[in-house]
N, C-alpha and C positions, 0 to 999 in steps of 0.2 A: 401605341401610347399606353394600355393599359398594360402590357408587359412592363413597360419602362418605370410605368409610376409601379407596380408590385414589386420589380425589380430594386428602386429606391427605398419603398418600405422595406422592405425585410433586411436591405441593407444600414438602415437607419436605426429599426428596431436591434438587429444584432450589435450595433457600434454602443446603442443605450445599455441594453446589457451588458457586453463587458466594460460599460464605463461602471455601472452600480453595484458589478461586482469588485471592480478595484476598489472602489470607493467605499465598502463593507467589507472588504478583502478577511479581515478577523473571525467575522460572522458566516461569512461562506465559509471559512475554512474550517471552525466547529460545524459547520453542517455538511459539509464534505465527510468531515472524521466522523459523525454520526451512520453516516449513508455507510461508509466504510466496515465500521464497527457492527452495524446489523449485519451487512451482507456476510462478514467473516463469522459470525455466530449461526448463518441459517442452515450449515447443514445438522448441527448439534439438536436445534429448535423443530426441523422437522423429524426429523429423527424419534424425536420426545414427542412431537404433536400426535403423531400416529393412535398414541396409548393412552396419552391424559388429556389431549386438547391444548389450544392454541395459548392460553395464557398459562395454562399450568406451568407448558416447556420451555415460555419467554421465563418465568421469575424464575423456574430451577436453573435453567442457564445462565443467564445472566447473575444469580447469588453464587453457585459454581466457579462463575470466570470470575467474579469480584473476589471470592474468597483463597483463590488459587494465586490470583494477582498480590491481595495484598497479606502473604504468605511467602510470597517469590522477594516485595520490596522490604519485607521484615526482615527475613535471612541475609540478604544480600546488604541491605543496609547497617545492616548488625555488624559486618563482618567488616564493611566500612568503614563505620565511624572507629570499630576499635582499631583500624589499620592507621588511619588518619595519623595521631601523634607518635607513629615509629614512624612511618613515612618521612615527616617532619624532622625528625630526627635525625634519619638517615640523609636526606635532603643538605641539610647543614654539615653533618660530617662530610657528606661527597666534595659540596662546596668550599668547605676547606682546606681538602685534599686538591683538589682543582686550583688553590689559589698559591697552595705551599708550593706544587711543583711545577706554577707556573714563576715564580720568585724566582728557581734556581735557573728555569731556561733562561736562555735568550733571545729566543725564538720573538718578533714583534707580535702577534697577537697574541702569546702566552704572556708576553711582559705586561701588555696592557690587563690582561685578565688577573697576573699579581698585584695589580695596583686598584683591586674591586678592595670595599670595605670588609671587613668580617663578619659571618653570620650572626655574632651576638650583637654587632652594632646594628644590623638591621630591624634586627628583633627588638632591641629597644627602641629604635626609628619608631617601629612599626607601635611599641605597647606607648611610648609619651607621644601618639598622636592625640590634639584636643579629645574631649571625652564627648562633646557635643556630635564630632565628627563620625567615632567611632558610634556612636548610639542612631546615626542617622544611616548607618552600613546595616547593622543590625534592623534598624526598622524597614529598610530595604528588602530587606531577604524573608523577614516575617512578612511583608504586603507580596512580595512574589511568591510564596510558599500559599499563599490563601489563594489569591488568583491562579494559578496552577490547578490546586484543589478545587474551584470553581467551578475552571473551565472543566474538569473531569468528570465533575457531579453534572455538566448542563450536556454534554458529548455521552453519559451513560444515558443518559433520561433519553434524548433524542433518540439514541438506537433503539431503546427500548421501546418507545413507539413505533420507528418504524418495523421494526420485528414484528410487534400485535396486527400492525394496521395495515401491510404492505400492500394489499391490495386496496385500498382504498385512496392512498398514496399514489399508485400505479396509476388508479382509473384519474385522480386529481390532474396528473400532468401529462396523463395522453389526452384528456378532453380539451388539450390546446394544438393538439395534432389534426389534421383532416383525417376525416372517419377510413376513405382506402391507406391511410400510411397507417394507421394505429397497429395492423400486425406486424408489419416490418418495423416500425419504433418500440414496441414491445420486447422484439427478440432480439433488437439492437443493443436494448438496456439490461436485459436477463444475462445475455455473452459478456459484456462490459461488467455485469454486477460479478458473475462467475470470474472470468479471468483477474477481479480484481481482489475479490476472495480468495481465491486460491494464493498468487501472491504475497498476500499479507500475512497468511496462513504460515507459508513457510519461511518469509523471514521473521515474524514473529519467532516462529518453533525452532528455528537455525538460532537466533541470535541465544535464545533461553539456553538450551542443550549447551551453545558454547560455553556460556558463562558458568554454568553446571556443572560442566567436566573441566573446564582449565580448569575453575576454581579448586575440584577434588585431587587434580594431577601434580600441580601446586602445590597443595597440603601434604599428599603424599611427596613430594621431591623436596619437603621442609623450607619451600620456599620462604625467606621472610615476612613475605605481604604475598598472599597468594590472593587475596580478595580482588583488589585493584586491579591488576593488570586482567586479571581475567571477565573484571564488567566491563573495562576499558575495550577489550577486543569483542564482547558481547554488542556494546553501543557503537563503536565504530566500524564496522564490519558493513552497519550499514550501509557508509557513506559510499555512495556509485563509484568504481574501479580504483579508487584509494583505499578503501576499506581495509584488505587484507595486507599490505607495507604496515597503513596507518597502526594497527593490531600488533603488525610483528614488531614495531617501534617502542609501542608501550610496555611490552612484555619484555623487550631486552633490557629499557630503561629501569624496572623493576628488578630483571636477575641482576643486572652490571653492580647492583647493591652489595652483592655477595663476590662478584669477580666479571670480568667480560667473558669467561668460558661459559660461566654458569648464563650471563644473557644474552648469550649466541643460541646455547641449550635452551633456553623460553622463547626466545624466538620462534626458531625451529619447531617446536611446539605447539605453539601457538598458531600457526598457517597450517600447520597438518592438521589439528584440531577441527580449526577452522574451516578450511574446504575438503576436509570430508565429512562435517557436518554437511556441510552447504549441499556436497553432492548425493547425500545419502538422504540425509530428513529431509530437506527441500524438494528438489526436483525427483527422487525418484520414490518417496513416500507419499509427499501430499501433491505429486505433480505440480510443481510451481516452473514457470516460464519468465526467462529474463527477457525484458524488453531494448527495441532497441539500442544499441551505444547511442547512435547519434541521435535521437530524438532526445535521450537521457541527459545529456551533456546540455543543446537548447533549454530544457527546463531547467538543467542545474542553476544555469547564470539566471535564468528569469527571477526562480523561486528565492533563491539567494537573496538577490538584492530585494524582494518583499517582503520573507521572512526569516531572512538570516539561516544559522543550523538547523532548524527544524524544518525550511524549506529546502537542505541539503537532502535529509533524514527521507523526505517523502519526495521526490524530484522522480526515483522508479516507479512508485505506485501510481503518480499520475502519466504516466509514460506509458505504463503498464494499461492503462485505463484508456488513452489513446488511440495505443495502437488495436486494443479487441476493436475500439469501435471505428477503424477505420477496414480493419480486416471484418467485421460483421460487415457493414455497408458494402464492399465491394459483392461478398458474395452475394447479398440480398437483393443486387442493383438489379430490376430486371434486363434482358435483356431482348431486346429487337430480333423477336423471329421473324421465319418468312410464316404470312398468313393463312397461304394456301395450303401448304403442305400439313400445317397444324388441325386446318378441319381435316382435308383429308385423312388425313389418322384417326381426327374424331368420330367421322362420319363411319369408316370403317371397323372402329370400337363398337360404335351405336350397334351396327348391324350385325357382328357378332355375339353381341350381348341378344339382343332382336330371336336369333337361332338358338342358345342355351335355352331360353326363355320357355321355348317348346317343350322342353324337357321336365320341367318343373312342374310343380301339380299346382292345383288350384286350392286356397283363393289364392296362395303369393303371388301366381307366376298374371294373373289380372292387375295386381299392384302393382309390381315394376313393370308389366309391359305400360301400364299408363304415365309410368317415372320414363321409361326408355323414350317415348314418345316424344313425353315435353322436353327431351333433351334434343331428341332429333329438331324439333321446333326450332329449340333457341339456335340451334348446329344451321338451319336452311337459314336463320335471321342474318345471323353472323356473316354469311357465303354472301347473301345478298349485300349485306352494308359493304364487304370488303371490294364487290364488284362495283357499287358504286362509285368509292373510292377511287378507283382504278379508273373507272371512266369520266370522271371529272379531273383527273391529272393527267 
């Protein structure tokens, strides 16, 4: 009975947690991306602890990564917004041309697509929409551009604690462990924190580098918009085994501006770029490990439908996070030996340990012979419990 009712409890208690975590699903997931965020900064911080100490290497690291980042979103955003209104431009011209030669076909869905409006009629759709309308778009975007920023400012602070405080963090949620698992839950979370650092490490460092070099490869091949297509295959690269299509997609849609040779050419580009970033900086620089497909694909639909693209965006890392801790536990599991043959080994360690001993000068060799002893001690306890065992079964 008392198995059955702890067997209940724990089942009960784990059904309550993941109810309070859907239920705060937001909030865990800014503190997920906290946990995340420290662990990817801690080899930098130990690195720095060694020389200046624990908080000095938290704040250089941390203003380092803040300064490097919003330096990365300056340049790139720059090159943006100015790409923005040719893009637009070019958009409308395409759509034009798209609409003229679908007039002279006959083709039925080119005929239906000559019978679209003209870009200028859109555009004016678009500018004598009410103004009350347009001002409630606008205030949209200014309320999700502050909460964005928010959540950014409350996801650095949290790593940043946990960064200072890790061990005391650590000891906070093994002291909910039973005292024999707290080493194996330890090393469970350490593997799980590692492999999930390392990962983020390199599609962090993959997806940058892309954007870096299309972007310069582009500029040098006088693309017209080289900015875009190349943060386009930066961000979507991410997405689990679409990524790299998704990237050569956006890149062709961008050359096709200039001719379809020229966005076959960005294509093609673009996926070499691409994965041999992926294969060089990721996996054989910062050693990063792809997880599963199929576990990947499970969280993809999970995450999706509770946080839309951004549950796309992170579907490997938690996959990634997973599978360490399912490959830690297995090895950690102990495993059912045979009892006799383990003393017997002991017993026969003890005794040649017992013989060096001889060797040894004094006082040491009086201190471990009294350490070798109480080993023997607990070695005869053990023989006796097991033979008891045995004779009650």
């Amino acid at each position: 009975m008392k198995r059955i009712a702890l067997a209940a409890a724990l089942s009960l208690a784990t059904l309550t947690v993941a109810a309070l975590l859907w239920r705060f699903r937001d909030a865990a997931f800014l503190l997920a991306l906290s946990v995340i965020a420290a662990a990817a900064a801690r080899p930098s911080i130990d690195a720095l602890e060694r020389r200046v100490g624990r908080s000095v290497a938290v704040a250089v690291s941390y203003i380092l990564g803040l300064t490097l980042f919003g330096l990365f979103v300056y340049l790139v955003s720059r090159g943006v917004l100015r790409e923005l209104d040719s893009a637009a431009d070019r958009l409308s011209a395409a759509y034009d041309r798209l609409r003229q030669q679908a007039a002279v076909s006959r083709a039925f869905p080119t005929l239906l697509i000559g019978r679209l409006p003209p870009a200028a009629a859109l555009y004016h759709a678009i500018g004598g929409a009410r103004p009350t309308l347009l001002l409630d778009q606008a205030l949209g975007v200014t309320r999700n551009t502050f909460d964005i920023a928010a959540r950014i400012v409350v996801v650095v602070a949290l790593s940043a604690y946990w960064s200072a405080s890790r061990e005391t963090f650590e000891r906070l949620w093994l002291s909910l462990v039973p005292a024999p698992q707290r080493p194996r839950a330890r090393g469970v979370w350490r593997a799980v924190e590692r492999a999930v650092a390392s990962h983020v490490r390199g599609e962090v460092a993959a997806s940058v580098l892309s954007i870096l070099a299309l972007a310069v490869i582009f500029r040098l091949g006088r693309l017209p918009l080289p900015m875009l297509p190349a943060l386009a295959a930066g961000v979507l690269r991410l997405v689990p085994f679409f990524g790299v299509p998704l990237a050569a997609a956006a890149a062709f849609l961008a050359g096709s501006t200039v001719g379809v040779p020229a966005g076959a050419a960005t294509a093609a580009v673009t996926v070499l770029v691409v994965v041999a970033v992926d294969r060089i900086a990721a996996r054989r620089l910062l050693e990063a490990r792809r997880p599963s497909p199929t576990l990947t694909v499970l969280l993809v639909v999970a995450l999706v439908d509770a946080f839309g693209v951004v549950g796309l965006l992170f579907a490997s890392t938690l996959a990634m996070a997973i599978e360490a801790c399912v490959a830690r536990l297995l090895v950690t599991h102990p495993q059912a030996a045979g009892h006799e043959q383990t003393l017997a080994e002991l017993r026969a360690r003890i005794e040649g340990t017992r013989r060096r001993l001889v060797a040894l000068p004094e006082p040491g060799a009086t201190q471990l012979g009294g350490l070798v002893s109480r080993l023997g001690a607990l070695a005869a306890e053990a023989e006796g419990a097991s033979q008891s065992r045995s004779q009650l079964s």
